[in-house]
N, CA, C and O atoms as a printed pandas DataFrame, in Angstrom:
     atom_number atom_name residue_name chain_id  residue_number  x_coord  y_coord  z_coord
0              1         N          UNK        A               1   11.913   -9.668  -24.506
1              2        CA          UNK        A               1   12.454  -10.680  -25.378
2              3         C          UNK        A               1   13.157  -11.772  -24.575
3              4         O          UNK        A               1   13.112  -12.901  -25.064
4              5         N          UNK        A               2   13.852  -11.595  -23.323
5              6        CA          UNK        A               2   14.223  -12.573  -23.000
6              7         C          UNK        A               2   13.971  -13.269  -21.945
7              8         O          UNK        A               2   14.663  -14.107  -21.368
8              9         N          UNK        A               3   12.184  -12.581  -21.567
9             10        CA          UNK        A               3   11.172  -13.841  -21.093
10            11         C          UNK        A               3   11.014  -14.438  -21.722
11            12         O          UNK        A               3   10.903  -15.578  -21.270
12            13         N          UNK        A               4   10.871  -14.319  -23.118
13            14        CA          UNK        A               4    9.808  -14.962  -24.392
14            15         C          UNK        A               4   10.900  -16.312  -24.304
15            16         O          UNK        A               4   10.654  -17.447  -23.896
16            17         N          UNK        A               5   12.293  -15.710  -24.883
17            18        CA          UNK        A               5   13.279  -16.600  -24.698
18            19         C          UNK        A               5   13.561  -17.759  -23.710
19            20         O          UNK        A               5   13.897  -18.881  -24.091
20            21         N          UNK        A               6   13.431  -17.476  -22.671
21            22        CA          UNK        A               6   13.579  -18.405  -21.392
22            23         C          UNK        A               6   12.153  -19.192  -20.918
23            24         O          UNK        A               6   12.132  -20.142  -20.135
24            25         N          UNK        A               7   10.943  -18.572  -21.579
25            26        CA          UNK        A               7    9.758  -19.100  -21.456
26            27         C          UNK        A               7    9.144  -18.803  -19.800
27            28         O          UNK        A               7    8.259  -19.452  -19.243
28            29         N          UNK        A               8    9.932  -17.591  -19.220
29            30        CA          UNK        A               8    9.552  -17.068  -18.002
30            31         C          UNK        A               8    8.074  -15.729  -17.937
31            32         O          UNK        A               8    7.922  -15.058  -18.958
32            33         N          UNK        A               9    7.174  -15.482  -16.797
33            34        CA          UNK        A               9    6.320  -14.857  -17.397
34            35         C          UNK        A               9    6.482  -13.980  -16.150
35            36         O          UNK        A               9    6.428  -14.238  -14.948
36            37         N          UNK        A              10    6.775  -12.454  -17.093
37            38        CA          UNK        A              10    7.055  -11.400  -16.492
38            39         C          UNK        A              10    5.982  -10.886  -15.540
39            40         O          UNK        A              10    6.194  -10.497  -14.392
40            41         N          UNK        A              11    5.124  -10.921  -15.990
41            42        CA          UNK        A              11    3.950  -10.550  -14.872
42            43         C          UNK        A              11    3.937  -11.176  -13.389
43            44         O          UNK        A              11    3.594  -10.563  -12.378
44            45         N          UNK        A              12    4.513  -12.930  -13.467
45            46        CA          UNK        A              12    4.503  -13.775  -12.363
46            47         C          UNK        A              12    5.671  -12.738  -11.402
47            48         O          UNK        A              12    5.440  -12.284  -10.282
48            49         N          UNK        A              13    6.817  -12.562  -12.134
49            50        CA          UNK        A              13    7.948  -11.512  -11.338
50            51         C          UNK        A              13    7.198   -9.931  -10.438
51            52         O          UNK        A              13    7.524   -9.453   -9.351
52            53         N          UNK        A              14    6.126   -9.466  -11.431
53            54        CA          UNK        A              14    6.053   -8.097  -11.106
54            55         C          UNK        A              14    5.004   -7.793   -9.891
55            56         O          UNK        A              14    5.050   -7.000   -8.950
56            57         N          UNK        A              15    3.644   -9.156  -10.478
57            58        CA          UNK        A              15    2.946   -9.026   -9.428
58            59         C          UNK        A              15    2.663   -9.687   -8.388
59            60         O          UNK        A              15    1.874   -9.291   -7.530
60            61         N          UNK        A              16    3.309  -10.817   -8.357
61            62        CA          UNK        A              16    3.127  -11.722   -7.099
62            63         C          UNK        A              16    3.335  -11.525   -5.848
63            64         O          UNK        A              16    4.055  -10.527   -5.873
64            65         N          UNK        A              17    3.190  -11.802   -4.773
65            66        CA          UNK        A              17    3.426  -11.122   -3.285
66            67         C          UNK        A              17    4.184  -12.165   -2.578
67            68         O          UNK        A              17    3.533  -13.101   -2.115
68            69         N          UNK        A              18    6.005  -12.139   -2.358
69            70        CA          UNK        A              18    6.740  -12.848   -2.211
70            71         C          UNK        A              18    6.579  -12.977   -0.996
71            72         O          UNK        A              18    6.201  -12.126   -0.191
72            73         N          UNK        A              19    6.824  -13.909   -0.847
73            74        CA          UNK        A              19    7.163  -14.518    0.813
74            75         C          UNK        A              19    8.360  -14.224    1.642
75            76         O          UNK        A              19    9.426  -14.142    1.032
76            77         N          UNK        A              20    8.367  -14.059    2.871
77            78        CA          UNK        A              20    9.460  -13.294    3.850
78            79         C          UNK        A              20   10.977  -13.837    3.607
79            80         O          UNK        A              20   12.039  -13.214    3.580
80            81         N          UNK        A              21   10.654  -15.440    3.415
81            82        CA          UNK        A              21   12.048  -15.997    3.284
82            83         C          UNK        A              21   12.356  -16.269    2.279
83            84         O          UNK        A              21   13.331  -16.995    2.088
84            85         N          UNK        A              22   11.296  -15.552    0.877
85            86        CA          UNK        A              22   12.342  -15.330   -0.396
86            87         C          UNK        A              22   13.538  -14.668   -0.507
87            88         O          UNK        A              22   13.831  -13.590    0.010
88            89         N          UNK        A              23   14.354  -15.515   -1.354
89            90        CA          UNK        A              23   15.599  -14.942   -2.190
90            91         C          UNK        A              23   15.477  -13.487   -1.757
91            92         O          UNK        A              23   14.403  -13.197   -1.231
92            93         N          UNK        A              24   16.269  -12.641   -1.865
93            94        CA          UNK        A              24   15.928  -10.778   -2.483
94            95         C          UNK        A              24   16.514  -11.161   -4.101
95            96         O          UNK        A              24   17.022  -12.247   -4.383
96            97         N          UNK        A              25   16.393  -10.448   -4.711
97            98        CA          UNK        A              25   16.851  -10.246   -5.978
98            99         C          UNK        A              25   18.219  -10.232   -6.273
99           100         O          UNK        A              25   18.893  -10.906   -7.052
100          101         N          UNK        A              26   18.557   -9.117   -5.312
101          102        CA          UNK        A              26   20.001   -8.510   -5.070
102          103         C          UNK        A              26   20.722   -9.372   -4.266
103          104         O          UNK        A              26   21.888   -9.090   -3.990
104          105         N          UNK        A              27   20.121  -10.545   -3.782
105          106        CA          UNK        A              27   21.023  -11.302   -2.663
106          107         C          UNK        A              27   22.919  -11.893   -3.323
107          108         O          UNK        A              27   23.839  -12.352   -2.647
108          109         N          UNK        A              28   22.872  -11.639   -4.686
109          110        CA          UNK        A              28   24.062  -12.132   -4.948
110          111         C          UNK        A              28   24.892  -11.006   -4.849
111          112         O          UNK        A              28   26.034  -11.177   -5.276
112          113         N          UNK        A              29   24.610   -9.866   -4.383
113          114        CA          UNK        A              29   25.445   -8.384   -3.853
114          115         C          UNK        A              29   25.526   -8.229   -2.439
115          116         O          UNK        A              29   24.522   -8.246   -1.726
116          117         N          UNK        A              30   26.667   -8.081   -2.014
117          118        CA          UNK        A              30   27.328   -7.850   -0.865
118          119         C          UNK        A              30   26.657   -6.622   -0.699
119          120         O          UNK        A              30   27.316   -5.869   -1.416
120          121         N          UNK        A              31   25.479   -5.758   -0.044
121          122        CA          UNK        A              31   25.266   -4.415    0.323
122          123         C          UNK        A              31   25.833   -4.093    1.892
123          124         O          UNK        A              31   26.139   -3.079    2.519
124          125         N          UNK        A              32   25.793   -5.456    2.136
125          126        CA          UNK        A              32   26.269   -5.218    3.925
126          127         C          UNK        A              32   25.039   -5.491    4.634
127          128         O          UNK        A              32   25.054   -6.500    5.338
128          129         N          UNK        A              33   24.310   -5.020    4.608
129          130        CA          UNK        A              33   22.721   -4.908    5.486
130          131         C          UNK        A              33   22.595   -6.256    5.356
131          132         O          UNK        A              33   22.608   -6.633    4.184
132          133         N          UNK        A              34   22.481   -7.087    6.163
133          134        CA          UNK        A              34   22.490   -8.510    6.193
134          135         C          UNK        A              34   20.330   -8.662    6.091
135          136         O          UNK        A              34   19.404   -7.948    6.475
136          137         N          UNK        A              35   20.469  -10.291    5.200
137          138        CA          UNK        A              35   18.821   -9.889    4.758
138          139         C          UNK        A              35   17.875  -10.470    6.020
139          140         O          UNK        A              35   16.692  -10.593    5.701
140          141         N          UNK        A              36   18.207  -10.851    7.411
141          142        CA          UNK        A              36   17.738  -11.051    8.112
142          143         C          UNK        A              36   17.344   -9.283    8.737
143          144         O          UNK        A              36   16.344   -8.676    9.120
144          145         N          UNK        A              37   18.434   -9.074    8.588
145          146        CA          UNK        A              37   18.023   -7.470    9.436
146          147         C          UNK        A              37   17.060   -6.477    8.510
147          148         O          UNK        A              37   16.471   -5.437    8.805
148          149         N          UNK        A              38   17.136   -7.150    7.401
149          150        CA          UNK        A              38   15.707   -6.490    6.134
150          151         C          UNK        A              38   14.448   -6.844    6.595
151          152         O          UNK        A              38   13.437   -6.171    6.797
152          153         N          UNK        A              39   14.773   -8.399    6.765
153          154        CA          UNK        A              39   13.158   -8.866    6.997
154          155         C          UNK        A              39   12.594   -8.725    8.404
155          156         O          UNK        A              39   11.462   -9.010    8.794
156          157         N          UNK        A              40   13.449   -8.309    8.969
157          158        CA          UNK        A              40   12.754   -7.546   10.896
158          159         C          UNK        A              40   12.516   -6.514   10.242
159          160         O          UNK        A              40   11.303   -6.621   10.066
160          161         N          UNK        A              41   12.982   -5.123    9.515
161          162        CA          UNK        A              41   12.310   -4.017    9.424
162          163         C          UNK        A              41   10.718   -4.300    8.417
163          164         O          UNK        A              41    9.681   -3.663    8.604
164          165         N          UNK        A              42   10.884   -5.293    7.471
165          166        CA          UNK        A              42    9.299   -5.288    7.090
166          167         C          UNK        A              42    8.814   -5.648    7.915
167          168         O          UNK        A              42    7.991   -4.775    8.192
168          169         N          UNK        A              43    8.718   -6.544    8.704
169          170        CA          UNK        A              43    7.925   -7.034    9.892
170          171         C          UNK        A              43    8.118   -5.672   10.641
171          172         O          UNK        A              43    7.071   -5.095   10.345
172          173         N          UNK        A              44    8.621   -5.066   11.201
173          174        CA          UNK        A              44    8.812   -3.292   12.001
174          175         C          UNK        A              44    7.900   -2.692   11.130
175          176         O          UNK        A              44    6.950   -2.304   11.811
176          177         N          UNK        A              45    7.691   -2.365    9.646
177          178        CA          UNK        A              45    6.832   -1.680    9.015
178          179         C          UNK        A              45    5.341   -2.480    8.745
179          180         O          UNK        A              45    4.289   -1.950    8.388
180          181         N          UNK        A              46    5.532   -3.575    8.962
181          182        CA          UNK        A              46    4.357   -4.008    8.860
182          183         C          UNK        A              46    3.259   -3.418    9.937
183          184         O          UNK        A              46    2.062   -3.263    9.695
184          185         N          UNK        A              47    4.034   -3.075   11.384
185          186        CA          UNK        A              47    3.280   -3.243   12.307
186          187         C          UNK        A              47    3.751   -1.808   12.772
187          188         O          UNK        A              47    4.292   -1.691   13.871
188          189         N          UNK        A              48    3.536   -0.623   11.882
189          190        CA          UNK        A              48    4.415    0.533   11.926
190          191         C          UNK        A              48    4.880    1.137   12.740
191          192         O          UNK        A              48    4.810    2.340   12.989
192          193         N          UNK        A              49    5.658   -0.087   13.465
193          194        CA          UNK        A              49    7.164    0.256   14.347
194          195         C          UNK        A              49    8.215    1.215   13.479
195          196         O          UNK        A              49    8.120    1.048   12.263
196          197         N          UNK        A              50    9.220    2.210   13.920
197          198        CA          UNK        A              50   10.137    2.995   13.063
198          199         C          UNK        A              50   11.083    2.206   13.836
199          200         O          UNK        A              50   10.957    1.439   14.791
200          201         N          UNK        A              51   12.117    2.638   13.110
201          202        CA          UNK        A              51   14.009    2.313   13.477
202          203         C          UNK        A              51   14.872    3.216   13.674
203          204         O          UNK        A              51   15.420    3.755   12.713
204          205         N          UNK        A              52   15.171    3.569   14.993
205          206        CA          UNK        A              52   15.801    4.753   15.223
206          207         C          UNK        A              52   16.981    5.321   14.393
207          208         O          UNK        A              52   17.803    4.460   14.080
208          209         N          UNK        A              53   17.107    5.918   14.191
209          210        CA          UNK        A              53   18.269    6.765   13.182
210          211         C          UNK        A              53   19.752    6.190   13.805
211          212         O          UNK        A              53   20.303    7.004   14.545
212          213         N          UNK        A              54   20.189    5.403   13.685
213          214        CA          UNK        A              54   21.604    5.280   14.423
214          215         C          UNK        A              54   22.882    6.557   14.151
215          216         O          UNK        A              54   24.044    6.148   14.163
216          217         N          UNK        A              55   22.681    7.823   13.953
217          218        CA          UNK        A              55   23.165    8.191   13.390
218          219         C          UNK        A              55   23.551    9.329   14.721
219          220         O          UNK        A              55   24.590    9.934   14.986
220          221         N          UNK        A              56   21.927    9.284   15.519
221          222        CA          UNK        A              56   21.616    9.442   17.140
222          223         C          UNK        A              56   21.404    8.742   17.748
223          224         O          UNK        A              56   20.955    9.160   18.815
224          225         N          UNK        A              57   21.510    7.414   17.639
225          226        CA          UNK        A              57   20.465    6.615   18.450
226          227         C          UNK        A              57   22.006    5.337   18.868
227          228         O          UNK        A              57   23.137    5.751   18.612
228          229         N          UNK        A              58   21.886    4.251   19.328
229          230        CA          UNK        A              58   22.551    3.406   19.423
230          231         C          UNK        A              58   22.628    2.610   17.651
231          232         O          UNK        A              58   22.018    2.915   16.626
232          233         N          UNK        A              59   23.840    1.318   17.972
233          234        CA          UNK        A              59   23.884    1.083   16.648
234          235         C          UNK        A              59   22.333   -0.057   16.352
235          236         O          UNK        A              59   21.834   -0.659   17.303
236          237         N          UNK        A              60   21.896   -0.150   15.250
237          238        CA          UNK        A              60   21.428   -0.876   15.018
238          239         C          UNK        A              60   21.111   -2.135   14.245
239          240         O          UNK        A              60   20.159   -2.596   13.615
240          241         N          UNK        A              61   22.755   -2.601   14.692
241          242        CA          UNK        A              61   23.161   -3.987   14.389
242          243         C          UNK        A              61   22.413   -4.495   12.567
243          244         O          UNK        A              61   21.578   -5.377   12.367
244          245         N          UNK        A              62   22.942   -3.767   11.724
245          246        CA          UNK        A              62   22.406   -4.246   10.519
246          247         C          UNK        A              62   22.962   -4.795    9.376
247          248         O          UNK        A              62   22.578   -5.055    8.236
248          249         N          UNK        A              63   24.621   -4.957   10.425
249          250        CA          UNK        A              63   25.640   -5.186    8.944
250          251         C          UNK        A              63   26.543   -4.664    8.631
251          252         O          UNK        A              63   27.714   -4.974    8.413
252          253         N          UNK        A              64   25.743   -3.473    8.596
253          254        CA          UNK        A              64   27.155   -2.428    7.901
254          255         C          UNK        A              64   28.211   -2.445    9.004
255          256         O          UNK        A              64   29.407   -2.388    8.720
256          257         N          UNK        A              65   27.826   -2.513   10.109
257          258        CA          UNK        A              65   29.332   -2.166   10.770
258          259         C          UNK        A              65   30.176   -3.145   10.966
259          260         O          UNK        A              65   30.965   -2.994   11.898
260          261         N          UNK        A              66   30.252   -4.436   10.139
261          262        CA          UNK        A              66   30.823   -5.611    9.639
262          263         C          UNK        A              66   31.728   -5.277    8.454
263          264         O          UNK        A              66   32.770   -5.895    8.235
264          265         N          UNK        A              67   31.226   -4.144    7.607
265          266        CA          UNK        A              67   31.992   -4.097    6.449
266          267         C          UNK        A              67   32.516   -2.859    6.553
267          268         O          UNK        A              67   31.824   -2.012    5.988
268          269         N          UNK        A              68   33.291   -2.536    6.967
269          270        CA          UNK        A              68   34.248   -1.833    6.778
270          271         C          UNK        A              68   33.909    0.010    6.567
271          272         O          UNK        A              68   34.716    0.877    6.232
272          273         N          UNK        A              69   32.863    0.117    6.806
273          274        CA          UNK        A              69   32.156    1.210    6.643
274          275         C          UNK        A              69   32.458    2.129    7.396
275          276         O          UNK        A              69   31.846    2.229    8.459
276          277         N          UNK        A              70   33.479    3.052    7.061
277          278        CA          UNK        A              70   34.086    4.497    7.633
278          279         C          UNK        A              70   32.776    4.907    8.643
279          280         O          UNK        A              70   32.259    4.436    9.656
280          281         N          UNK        A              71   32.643    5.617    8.096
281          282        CA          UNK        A              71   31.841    6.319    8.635
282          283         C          UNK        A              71   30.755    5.676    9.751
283          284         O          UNK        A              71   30.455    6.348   10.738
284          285         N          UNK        A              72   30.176    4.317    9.533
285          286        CA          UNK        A              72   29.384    3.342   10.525
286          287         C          UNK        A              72   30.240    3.457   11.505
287          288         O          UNK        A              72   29.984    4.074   12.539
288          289         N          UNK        A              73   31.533    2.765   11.225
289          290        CA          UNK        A              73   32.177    2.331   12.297
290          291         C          UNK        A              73   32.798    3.812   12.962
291          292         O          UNK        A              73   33.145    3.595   14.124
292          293         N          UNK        A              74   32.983    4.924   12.649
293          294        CA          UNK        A              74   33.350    5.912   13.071
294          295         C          UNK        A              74   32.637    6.301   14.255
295          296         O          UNK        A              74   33.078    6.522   15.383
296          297         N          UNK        A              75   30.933    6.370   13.615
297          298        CA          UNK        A              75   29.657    6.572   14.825
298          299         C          UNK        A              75   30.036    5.129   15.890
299          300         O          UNK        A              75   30.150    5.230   17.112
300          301         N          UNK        A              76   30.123    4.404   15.461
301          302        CA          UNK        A              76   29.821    3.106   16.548
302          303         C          UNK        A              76   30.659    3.718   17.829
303          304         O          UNK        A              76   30.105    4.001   18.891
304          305         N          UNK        A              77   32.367    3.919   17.534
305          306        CA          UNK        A              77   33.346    4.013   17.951
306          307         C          UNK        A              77   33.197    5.367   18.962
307          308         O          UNK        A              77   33.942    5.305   19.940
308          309         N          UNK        A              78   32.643    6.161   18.907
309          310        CA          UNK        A              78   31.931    7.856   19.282
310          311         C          UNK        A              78   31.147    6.995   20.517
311          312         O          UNK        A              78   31.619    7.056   21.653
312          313         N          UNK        A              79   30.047    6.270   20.275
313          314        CA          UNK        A              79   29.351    5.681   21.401
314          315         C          UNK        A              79   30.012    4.572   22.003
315          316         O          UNK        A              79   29.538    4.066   23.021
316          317         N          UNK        A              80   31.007    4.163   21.507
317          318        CA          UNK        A              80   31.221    3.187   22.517
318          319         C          UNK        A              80   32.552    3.860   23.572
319          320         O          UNK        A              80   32.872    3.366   24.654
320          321         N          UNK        A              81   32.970    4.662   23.159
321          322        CA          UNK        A              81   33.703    6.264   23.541
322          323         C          UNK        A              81   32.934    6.581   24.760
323          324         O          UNK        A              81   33.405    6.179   25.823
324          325         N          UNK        A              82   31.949    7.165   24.772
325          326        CA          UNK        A              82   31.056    7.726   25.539
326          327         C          UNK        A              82   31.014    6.584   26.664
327          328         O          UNK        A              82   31.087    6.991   27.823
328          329         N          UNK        A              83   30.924    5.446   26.494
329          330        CA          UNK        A              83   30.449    4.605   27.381
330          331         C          UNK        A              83   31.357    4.405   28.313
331          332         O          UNK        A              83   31.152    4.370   29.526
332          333         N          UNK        A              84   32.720    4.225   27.561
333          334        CA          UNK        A              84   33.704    3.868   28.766
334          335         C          UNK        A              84   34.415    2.508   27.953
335          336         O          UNK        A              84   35.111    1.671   28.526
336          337         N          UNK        A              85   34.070    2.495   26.480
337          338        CA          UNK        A              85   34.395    1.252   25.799
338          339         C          UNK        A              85   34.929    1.041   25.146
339          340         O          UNK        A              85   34.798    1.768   24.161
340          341         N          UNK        A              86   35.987   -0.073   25.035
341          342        CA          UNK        A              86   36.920   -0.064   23.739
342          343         C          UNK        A              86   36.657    0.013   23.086
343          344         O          UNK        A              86   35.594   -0.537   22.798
344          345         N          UNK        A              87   37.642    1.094   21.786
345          346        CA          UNK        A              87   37.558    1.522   20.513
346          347         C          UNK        A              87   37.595    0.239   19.397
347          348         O          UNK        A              87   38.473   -0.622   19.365
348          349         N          UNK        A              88   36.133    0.349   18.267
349          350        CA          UNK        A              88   36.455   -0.949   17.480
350          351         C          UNK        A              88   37.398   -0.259   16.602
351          352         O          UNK        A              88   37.759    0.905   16.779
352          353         N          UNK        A              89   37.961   -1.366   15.210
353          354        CA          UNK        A              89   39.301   -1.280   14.377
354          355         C          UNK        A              89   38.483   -1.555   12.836
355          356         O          UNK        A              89   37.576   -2.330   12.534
356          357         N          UNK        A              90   39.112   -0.732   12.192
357          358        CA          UNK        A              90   38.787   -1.133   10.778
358          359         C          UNK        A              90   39.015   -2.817    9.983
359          360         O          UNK        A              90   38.662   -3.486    9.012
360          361         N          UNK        A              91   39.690   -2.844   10.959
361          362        CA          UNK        A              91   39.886   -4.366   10.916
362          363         C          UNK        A              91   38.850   -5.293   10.911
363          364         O          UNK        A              91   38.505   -6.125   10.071
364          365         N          UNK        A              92   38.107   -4.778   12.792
365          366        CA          UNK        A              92   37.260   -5.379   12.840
366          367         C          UNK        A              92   37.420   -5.950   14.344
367          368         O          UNK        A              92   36.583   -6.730   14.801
């Protein structure tokens, strides 16, 4: 009803094949994952490259450890520990 309303055609939304430097949908939500670091992993899946697990792996710079994310920044802080490197701050 409120395609009909707006005179928008739902099908154009569902099936079209968006382009890399479209909008996301969700772009007006803060998720953290910044949408540049989205559109390297489709391009990574396009060409079925994987993304190491940062969970073992080093960080992989995607955002989250910009926002305040316990637990991101907890792991970051563990490896940069290991290295010989100053501890980051919730701050930032």
């Amino acid at each position: 009803m409120a395609f009909e309303e707006t005179g928008l055609d739902p099908e154009w939304y569902a099936y079209r094949e968006p382009e890399l430097q479209d909008r996301f949908p969700w772009s007006h939500i803060n998720i953290g994952v910044t949408e540049s670091y989205l559109r390297g992993e489709w391009l990574k899946t396009l060409r079925g490259e994987q993304t190491p697990d940062c969970h073992k792996q080093p960080c992989n710079v995607c955002g989250v450890q910009n926002q305040n994310a316990e637990d991101c920044l907890n792991r970051f802080d563990v490896r940069l520990a290991e290295r010989g490197k100053r501890l980051s701050t919730a701050a930032g």
